[in-house]
N, C-alpha and C positions, 0 to 999 in steps of 0.2 A: 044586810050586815048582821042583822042579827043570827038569820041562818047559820051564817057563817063562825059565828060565835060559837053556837052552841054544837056544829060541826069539830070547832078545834075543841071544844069542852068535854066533847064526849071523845073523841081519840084521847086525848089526855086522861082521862078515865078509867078507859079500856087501857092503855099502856100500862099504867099504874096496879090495874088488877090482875093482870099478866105478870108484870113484877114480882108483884105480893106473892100468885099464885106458882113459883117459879116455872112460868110456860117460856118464857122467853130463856136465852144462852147471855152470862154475864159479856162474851167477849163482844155480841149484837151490840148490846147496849152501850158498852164504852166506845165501840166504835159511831156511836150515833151520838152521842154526848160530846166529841169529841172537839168539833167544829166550835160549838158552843160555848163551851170554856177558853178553846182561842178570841172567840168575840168579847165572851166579859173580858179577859185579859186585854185582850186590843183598846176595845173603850174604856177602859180602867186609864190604862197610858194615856191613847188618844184623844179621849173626851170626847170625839166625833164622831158619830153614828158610820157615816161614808166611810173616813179614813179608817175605823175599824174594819168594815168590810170588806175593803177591799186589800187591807191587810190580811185578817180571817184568808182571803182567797189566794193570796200571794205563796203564803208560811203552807198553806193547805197541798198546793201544785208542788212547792219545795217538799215539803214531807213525801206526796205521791211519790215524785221523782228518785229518791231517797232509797226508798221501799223498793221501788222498783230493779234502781242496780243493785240491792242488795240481794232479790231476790234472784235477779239474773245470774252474778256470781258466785250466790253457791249451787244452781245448778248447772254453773258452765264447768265448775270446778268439783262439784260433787261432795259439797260440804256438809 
């Protein structure tokens, strides 16, 4: 466990000095943050570790879904 620890300790780290160092693209990053901020929202509501999650996962396939005809229609349409 500790391994493990200090596995997630050091990616959080490394992310971080990526950030700092601007090697990373802002839009990576909001898109990886994104989930996350559904969860605290969800548990904020829900109170429930599960029902946030599985919420987080629900609103997540809806968003996909979303995106997806959107992007279909403007290139079916040439928007």
């Amino acid at each position: 466990m500790g391994l493990i620890g200090l596995g997630v300790i050091g990616m959080l780290v490394s992310g971080v000095l990526s950030v700092i160092k601007a090697k990373q693209d802002l839009k990576k990053i909001i898109t990886m943050v994104i989930p996350f901020i559904v969860f605290g929202i969800a548990y904020a509501i829900a109170g429930d570790i599960p029902i946030a999650g599985v919420s987080t996962m629900l609103f997540m396939i809806a968003a996909m879904a979303v995106f997806i005809l959107i992007t279909g229609t403007r290139s079916t349409f040439n928007l």
